[in-house]
PyMOL commands that place a pseudoatom at each C-alpha (Angstrom):
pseudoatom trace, name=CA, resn=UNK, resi=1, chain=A, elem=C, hetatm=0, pos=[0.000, 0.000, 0.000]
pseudoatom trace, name=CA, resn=UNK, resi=2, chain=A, elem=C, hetatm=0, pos=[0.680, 3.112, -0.793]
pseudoatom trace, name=CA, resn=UNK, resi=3, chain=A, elem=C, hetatm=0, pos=[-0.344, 6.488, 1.444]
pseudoatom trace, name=CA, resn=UNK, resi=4, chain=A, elem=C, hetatm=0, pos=[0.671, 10.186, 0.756]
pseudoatom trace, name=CA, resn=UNK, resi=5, chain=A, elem=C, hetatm=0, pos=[-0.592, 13.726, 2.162]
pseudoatom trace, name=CA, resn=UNK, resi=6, chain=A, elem=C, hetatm=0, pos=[-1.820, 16.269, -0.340]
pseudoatom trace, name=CA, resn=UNK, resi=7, chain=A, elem=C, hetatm=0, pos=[1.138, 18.682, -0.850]
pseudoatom trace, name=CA, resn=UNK, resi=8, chain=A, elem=C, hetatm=0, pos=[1.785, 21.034, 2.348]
pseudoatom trace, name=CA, resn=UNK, resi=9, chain=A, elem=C, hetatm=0, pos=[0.028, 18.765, 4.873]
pseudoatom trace, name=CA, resn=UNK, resi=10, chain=A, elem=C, hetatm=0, pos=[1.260, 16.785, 7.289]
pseudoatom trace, name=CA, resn=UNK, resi=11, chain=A, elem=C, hetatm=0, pos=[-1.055, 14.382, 7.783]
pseudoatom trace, name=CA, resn=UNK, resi=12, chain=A, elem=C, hetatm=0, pos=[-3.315, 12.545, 5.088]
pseudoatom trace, name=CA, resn=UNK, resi=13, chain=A, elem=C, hetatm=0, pos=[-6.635, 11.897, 5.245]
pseudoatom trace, name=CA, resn=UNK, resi=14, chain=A, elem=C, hetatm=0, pos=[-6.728, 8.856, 3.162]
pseudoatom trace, name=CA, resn=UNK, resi=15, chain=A, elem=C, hetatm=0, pos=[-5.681, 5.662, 5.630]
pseudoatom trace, name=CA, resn=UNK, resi=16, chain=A, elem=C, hetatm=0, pos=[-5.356, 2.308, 4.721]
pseudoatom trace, name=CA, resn=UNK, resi=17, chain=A, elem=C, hetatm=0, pos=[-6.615, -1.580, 6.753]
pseudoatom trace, name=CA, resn=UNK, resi=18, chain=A, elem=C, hetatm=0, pos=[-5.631, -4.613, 6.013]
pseudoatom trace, name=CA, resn=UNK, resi=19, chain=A, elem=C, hetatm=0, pos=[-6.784, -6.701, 9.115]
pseudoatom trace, name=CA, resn=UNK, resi=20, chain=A, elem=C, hetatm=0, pos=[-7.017, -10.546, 9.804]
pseudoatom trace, name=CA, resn=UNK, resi=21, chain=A, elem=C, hetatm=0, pos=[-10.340, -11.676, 10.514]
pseudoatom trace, name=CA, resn=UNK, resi=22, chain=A, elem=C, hetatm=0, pos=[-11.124, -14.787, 11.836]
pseudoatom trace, name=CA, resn=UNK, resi=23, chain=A, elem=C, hetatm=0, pos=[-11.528, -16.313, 8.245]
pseudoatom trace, name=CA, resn=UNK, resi=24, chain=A, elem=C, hetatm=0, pos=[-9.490, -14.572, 6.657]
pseudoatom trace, name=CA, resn=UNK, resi=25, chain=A, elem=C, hetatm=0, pos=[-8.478, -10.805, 5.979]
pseudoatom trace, name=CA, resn=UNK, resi=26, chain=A, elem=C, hetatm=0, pos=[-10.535, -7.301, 5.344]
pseudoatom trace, name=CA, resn=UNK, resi=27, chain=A, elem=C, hetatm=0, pos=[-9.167, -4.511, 3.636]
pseudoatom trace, name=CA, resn=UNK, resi=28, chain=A, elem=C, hetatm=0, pos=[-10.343, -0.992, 3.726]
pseudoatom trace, name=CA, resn=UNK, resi=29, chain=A, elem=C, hetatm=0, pos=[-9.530, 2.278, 2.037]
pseudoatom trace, name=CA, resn=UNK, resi=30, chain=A, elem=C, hetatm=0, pos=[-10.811, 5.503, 3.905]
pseudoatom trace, name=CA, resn=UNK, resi=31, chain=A, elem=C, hetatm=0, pos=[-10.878, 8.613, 2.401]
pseudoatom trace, name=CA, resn=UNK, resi=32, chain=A, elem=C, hetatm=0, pos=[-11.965, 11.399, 5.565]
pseudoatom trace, name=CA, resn=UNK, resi=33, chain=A, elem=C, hetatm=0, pos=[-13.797, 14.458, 3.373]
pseudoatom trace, name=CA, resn=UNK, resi=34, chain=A, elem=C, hetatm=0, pos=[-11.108, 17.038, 1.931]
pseudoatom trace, name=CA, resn=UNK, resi=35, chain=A, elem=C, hetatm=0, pos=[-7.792, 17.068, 3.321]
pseudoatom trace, name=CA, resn=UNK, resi=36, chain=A, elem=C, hetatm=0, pos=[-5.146, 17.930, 6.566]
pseudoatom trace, name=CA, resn=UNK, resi=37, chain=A, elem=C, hetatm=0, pos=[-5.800, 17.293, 9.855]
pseudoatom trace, name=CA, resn=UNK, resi=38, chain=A, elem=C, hetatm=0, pos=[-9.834, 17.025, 9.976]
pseudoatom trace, name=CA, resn=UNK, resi=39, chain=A, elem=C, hetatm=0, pos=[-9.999, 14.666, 7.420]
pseudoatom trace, name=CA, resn=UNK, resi=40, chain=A, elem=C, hetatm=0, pos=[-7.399, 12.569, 9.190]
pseudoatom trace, name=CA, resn=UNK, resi=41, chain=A, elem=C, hetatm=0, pos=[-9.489, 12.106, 12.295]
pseudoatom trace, name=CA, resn=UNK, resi=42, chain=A, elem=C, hetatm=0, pos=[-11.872, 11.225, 11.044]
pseudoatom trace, name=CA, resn=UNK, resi=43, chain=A, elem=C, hetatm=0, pos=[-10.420, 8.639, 8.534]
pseudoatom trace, name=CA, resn=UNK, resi=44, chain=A, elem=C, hetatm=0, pos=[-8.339, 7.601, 11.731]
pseudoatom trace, name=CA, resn=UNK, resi=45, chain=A, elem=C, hetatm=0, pos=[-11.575, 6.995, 13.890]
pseudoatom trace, name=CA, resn=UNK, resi=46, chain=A, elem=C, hetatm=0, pos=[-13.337, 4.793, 10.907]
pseudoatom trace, name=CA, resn=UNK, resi=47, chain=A, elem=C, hetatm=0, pos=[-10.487, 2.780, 11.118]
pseudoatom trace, name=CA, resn=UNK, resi=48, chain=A, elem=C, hetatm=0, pos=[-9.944, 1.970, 15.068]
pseudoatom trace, name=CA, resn=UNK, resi=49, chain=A, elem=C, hetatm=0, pos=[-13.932, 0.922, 14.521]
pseudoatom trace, name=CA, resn=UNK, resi=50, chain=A, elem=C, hetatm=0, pos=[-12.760, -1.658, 12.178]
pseudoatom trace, name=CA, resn=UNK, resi=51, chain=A, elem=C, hetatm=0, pos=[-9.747, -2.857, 14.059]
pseudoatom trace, name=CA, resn=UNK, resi=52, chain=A, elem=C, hetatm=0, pos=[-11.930, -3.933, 16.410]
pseudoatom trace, name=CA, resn=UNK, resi=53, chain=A, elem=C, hetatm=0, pos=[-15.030, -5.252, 14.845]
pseudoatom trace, name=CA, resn=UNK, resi=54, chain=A, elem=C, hetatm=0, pos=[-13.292, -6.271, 11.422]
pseudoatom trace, name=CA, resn=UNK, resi=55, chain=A, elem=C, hetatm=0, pos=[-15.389, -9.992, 11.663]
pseudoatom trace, name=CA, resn=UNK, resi=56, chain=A, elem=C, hetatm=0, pos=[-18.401, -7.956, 10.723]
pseudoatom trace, name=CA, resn=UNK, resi=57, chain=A, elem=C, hetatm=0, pos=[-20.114, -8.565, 7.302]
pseudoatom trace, name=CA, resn=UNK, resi=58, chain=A, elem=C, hetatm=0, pos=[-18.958, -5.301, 5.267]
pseudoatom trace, name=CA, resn=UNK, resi=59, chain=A, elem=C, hetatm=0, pos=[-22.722, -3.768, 5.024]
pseudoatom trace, name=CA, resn=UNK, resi=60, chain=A, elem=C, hetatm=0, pos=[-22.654, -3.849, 8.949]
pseudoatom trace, name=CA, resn=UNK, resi=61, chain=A, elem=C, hetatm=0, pos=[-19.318, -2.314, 9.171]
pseudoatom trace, name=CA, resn=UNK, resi=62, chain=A, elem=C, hetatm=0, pos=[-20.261, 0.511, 6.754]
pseudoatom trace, name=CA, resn=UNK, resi=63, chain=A, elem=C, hetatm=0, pos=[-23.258, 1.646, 8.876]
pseudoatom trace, name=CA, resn=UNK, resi=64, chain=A, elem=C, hetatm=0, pos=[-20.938, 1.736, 12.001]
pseudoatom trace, name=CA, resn=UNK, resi=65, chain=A, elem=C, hetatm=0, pos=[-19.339, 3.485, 10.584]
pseudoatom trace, name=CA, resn=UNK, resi=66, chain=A, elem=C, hetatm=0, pos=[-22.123, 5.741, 9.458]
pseudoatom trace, name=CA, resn=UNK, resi=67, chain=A, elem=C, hetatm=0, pos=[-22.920, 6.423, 12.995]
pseudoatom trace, name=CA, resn=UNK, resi=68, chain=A, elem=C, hetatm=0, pos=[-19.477, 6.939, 14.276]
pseudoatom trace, name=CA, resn=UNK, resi=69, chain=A, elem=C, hetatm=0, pos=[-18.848, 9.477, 11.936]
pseudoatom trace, name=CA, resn=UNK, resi=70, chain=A, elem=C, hetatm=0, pos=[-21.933, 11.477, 12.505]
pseudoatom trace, name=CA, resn=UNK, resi=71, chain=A, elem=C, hetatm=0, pos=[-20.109, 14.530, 14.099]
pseudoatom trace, name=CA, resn=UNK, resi=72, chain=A, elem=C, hetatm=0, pos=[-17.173, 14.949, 11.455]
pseudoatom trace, name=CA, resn=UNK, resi=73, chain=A, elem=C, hetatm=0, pos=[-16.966, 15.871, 8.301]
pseudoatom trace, name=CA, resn=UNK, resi=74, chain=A, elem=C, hetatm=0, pos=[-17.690, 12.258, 7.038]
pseudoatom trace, name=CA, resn=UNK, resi=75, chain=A, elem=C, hetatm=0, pos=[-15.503, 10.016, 5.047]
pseudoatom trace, name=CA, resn=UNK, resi=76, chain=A, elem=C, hetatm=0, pos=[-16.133, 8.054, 1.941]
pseudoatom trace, name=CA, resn=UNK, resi=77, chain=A, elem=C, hetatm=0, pos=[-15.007, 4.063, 2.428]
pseudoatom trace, name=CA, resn=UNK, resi=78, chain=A, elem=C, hetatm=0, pos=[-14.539, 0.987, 0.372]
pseudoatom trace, name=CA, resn=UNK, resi=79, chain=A, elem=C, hetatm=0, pos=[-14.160, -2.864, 2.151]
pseudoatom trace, name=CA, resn=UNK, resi=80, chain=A, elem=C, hetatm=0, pos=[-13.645, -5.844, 0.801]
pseudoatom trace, name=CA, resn=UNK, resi=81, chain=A, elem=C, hetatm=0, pos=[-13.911, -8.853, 3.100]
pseudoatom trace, name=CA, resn=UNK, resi=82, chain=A, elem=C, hetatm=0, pos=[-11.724, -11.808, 1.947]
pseudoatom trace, name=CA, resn=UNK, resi=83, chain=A, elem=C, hetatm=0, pos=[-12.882, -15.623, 2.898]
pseudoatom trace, name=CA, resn=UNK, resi=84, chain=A, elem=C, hetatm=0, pos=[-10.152, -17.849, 2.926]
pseudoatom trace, name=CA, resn=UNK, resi=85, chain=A, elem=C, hetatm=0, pos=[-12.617, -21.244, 3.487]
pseudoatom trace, name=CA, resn=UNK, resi=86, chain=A, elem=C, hetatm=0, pos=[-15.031, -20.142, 0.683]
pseudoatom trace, name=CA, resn=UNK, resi=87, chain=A, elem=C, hetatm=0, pos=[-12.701, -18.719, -1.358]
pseudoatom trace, name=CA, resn=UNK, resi=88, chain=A, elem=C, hetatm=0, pos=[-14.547, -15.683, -1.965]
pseudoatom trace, name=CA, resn=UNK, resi=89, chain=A, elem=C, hetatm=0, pos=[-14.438, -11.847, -1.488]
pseudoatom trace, name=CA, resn=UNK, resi=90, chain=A, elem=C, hetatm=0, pos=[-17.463, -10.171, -0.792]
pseudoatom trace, name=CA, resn=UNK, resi=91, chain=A, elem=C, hetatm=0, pos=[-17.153, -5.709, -1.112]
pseudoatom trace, name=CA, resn=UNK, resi=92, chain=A, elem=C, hetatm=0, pos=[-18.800, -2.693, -0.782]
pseudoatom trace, name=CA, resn=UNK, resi=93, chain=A, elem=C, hetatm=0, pos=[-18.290, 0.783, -1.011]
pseudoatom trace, name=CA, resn=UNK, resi=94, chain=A, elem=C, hetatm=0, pos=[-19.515, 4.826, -0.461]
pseudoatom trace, name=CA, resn=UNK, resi=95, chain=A, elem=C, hetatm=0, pos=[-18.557, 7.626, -2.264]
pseudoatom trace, name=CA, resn=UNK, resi=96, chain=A, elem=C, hetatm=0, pos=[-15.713, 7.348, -5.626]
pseudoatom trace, name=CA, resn=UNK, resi=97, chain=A, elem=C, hetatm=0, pos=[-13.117, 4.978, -3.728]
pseudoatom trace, name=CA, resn=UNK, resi=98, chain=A, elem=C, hetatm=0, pos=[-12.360, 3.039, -6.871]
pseudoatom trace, name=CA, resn=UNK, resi=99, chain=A, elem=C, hetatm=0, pos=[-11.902, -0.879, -6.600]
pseudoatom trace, name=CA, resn=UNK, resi=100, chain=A, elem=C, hetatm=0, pos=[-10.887, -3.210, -9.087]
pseudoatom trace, name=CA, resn=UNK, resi=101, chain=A, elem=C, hetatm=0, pos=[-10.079, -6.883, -8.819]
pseudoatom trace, name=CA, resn=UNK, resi=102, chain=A, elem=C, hetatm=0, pos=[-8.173, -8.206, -11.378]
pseudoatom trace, name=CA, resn=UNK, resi=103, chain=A, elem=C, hetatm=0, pos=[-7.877, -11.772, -12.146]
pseudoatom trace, name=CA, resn=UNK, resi=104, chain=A, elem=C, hetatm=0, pos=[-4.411, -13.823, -11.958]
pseudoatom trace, name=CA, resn=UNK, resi=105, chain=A, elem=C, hetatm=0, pos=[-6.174, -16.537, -14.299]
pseudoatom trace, name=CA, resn=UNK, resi=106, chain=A, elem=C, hetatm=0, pos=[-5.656, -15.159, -17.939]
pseudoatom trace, name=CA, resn=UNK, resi=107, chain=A, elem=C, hetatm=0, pos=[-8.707, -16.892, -19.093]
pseudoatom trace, name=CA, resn=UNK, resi=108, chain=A, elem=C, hetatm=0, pos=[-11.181, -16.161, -16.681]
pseudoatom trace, name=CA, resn=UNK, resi=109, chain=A, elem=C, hetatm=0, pos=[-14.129, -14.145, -17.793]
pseudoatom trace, name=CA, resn=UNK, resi=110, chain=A, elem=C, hetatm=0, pos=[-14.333, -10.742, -16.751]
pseudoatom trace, name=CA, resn=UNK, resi=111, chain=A, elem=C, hetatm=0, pos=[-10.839, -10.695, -16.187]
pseudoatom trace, name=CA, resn=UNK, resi=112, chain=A, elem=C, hetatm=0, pos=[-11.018, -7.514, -14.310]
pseudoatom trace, name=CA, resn=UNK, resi=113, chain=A, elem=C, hetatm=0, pos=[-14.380, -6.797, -11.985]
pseudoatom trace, name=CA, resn=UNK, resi=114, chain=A, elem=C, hetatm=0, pos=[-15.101, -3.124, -10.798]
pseudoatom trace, name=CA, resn=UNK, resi=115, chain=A, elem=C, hetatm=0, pos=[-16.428, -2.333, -7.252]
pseudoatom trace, name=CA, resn=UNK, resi=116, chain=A, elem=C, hetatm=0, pos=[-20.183, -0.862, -7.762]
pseudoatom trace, name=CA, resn=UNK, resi=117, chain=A, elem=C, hetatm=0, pos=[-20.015, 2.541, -5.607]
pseudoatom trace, name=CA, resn=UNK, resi=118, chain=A, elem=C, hetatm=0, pos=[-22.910, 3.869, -4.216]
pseudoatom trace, name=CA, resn=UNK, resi=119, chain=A, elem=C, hetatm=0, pos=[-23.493, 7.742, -4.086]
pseudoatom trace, name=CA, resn=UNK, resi=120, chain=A, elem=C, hetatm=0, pos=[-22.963, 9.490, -0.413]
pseudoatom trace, name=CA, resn=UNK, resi=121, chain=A, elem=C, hetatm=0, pos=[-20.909, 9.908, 2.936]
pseudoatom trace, name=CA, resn=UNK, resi=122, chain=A, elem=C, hetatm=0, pos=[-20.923, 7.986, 5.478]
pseudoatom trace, name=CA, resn=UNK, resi=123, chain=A, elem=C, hetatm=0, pos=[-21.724, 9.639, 8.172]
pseudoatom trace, name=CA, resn=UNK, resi=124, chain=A, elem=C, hetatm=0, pos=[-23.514, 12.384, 6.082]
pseudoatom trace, name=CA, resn=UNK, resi=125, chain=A, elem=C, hetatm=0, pos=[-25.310, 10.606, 3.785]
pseudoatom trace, name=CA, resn=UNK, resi=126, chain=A, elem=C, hetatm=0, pos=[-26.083, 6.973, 3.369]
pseudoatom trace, name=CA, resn=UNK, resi=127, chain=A, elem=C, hetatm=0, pos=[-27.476, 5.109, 0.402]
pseudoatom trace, name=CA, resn=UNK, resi=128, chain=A, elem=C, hetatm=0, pos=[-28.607, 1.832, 0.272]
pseudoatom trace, name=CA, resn=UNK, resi=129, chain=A, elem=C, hetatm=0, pos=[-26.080, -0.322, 0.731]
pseudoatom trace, name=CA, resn=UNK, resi=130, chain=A, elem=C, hetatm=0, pos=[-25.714, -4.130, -0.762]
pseudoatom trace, name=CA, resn=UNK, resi=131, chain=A, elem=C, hetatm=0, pos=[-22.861, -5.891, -0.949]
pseudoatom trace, name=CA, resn=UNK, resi=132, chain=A, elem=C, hetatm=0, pos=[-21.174, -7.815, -4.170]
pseudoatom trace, name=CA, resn=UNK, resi=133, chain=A, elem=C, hetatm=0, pos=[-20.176, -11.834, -3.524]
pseudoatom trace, name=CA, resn=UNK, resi=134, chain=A, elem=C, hetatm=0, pos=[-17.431, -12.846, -6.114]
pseudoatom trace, name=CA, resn=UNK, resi=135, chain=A, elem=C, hetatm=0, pos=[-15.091, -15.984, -6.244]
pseudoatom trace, name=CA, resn=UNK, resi=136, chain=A, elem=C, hetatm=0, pos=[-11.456, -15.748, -5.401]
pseudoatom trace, name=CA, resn=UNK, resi=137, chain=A, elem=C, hetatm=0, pos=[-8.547, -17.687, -6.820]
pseudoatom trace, name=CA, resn=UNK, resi=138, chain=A, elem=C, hetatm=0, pos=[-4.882, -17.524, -5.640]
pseudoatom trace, name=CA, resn=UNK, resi=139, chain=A, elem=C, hetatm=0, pos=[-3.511, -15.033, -6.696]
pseudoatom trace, name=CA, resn=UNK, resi=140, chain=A, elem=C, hetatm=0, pos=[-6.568, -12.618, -7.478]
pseudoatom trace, name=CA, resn=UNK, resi=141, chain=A, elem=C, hetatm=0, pos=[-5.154, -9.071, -6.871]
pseudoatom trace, name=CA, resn=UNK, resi=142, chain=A, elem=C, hetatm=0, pos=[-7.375, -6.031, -5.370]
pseudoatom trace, name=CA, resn=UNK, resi=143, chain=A, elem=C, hetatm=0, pos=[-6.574, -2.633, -6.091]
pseudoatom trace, name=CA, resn=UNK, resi=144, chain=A, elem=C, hetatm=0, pos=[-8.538, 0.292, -4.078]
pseudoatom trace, name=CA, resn=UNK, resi=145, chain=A, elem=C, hetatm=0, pos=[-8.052, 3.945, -5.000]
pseudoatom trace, name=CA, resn=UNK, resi=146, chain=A, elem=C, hetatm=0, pos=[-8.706, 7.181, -3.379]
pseudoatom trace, name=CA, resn=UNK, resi=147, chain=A, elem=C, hetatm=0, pos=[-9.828, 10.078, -5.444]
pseudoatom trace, name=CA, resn=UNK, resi=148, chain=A, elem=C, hetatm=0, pos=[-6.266, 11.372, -5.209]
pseudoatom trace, name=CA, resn=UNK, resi=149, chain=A, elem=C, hetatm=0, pos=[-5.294, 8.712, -7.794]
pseudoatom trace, name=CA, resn=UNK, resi=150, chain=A, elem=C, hetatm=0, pos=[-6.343, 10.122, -11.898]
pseudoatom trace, name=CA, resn=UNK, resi=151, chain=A, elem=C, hetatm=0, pos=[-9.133, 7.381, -12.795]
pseudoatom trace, name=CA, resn=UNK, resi=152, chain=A, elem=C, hetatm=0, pos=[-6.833, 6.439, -15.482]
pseudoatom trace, name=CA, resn=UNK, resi=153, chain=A, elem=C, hetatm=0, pos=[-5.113, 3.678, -13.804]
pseudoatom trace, name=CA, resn=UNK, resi=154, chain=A, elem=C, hetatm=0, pos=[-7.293, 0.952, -14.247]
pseudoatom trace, name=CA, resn=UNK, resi=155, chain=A, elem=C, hetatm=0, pos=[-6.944, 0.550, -17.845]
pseudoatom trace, name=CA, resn=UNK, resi=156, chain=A, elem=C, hetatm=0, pos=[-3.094, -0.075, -18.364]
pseudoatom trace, name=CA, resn=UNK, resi=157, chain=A, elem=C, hetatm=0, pos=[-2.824, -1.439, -14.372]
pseudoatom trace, name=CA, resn=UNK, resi=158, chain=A, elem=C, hetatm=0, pos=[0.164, -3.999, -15.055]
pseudoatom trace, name=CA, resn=UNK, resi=159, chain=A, elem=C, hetatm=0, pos=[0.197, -7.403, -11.949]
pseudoatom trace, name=CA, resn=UNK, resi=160, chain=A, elem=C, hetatm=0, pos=[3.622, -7.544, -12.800]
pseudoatom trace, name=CA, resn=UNK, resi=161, chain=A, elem=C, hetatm=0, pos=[5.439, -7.390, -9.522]
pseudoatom trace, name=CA, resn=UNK, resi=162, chain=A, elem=C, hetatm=0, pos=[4.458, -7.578, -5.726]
pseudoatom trace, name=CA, resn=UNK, resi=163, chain=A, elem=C, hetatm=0, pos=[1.824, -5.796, -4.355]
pseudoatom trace, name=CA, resn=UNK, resi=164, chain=A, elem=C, hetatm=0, pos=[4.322, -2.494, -2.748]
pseudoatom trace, name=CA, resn=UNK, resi=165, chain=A, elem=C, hetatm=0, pos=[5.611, -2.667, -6.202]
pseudoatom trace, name=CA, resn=UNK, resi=166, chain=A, elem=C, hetatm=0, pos=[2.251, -2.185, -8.368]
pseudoatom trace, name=CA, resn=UNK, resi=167, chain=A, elem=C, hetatm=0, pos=[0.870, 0.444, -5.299]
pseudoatom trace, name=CA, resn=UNK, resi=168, chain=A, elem=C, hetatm=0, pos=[3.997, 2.459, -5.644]
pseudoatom trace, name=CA, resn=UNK, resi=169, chain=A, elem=C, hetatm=0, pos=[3.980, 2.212, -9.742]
pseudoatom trace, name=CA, resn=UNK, resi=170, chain=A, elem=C, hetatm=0, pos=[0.302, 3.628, -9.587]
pseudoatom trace, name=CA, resn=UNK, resi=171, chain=A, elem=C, hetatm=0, pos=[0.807, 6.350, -7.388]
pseudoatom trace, name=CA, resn=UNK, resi=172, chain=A, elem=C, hetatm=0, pos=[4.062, 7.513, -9.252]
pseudoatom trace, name=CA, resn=UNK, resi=173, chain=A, elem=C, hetatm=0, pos=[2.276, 7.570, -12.316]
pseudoatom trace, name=CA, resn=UNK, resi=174, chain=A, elem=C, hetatm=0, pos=[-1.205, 8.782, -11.514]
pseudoatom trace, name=CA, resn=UNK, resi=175, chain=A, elem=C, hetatm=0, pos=[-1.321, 10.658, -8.329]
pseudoatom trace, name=CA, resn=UNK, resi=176, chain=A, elem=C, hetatm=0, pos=[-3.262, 13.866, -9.151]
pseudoatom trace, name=CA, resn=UNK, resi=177, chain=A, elem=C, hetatm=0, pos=[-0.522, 15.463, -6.801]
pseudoatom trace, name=CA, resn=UNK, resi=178, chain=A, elem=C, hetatm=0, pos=[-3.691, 18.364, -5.275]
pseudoatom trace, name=CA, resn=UNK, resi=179, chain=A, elem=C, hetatm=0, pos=[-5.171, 15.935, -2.612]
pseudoatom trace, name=CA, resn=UNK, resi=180, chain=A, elem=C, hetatm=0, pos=[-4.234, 13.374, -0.615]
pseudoatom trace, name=CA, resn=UNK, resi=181, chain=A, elem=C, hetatm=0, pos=[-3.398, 9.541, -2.285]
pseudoatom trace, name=CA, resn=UNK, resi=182, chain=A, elem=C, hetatm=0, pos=[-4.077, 5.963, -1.349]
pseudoatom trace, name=CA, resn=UNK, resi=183, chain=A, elem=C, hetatm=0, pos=[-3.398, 3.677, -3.343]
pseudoatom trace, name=CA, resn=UNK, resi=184, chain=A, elem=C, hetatm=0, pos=[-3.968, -0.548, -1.977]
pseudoatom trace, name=CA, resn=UNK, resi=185, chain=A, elem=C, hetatm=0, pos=[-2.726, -3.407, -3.667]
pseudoatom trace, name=CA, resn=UNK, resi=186, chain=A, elem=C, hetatm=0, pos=[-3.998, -6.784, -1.948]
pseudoatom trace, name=CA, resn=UNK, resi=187, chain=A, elem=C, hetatm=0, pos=[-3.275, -10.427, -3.603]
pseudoatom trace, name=CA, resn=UNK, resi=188, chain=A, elem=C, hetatm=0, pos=[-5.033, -13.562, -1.755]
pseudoatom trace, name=CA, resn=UNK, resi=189, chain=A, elem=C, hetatm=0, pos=[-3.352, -15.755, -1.327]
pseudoatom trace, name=CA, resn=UNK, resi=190, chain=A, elem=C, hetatm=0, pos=[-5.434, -18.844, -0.513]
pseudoatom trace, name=CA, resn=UNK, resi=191, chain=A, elem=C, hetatm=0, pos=[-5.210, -18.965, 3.346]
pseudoatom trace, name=CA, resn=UNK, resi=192, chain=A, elem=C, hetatm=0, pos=[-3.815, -14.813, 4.082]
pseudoatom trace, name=CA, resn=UNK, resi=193, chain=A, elem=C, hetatm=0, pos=[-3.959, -11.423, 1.618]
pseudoatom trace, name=CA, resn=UNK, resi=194, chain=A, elem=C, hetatm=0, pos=[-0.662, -10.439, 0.790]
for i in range(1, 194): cmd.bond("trace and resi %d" % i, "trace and resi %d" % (i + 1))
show_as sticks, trace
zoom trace
C-alpha cells in the first residue's frame, strides 16, 4: 500500500486496513472528506472501529461506521472482506473509492471486476447499501483507489510485480498530486492477503 498527504500537509486523510479476521483478511480504504488534519481524524476513527469489529459482514461495518462518523466531516469508504474457506471476497463501497479486482487466471471471464459505488458519505449521507459476492482464486489481486489517484489507472494497471511494487507504480504515475493519495494493492493468497 501506498499512502501520501496532499502537498503542504502533514497528515493525510486517506488511511489504509488490512486486518485478519477470523476467516481470513478485510481490507479498507478511507478517504476522511477534503484534506489535513480534519480529514485525518476522522479517517483515523473509521479505522480503530474496524480494528476492532473487522469480523463484521462489510454492510454492517459501513453503517458503524455511518454512525461513528456522525459529528465529522464524514468520510467516503470501500471494504472488501476476503474468505479464505469459501474462497470468496465479498465488497462494498460509499462515495468514488475506486476498486478493481483483477484476475491472476488469464482466461477467466471478466478478467477484471469493478467495485459498484454507491453515491454518499458515510456519516452524512447513506445510500442503500448491498454488498457484491465474487469468487477468489490464488492469486486474485485487489486494487482500491482514493480520489487522489487520476481514474486512469485501471486501464493499463500492469500485476507484474508484488503488491508495494504495483501500489507504488500507480501512485508515481497517476497521483493527481492536489489531494491526498491511497493507493492498496492486496493479492489472496489462498489462506492470508498479501
Amino acid at each position: 500500500m501506498r499512502c501520501q498527504p496532499a502537498p503542504g500537509e502533514r497528515d493525510s486523510g486517506d488511511r489504509p486496513l488490512i486486518q485478519r479476521r477470523r476467516d481470513g483478511a478485510l481490507v479498507a480504504a478511507v478517504d476522511g472528506i477534503g484534506h489535513g488534519e480534519q480529514a485525518a481524524a476522522a479517517a483515523s476513527k473509521v479505522i480503530e472501529l474496524l480494528e476492532g469489529n473487522a469480523d463484521e459482514p462489510v454492510v454492517a461495518l459501513l453503517r458503524r461506521c455511518h454512525e461513528s462518523l456522525r459529528d465529522t466531516r464524514g468520510a467516503v469508504i470501500s471494504l472488501a472482506s476476503f474468505d479464505s474457506h469459501e474462497h470468496t471476497m465479498t465488497w462494498a463501497g460509499v462515495g468514488n473509492i475506486e476498486g478493481l479486482l483483477l484476475r491472476a487466471n488469464l482466461n477467466a471471464n471478466p478478467r477484471r471486476e469493478s467495485l459498484l459505488l454507491r453515491a454518499g458519505v458515510v456519516g452524512r449521507q447513506m445510500p442503500t447499501l448491498a454488498a457484491t459476492i465474487v469468487p477468489v482464486l490464488r492469486g486474485d489481486t485487489l486494487i482500491l483507489a482514493s480520489d487522489g489517484i487520476e481514474r486512469t489507472f485501471t486501464e493499463a494497471v500492469s500485476m507484474a510485480g508484488s503488491p508495494q511494487a504495483i501500489a507504488d507504480r500507480i501512485v508515481a504515475t497517476h497521483a493527481r498530486g492536489t489531494d491526498d493519495a491511497l493507493v492498496i494493492v492486496a493479492r489472496y493468497v489462498v489462506n492470508r492477503v498479501w
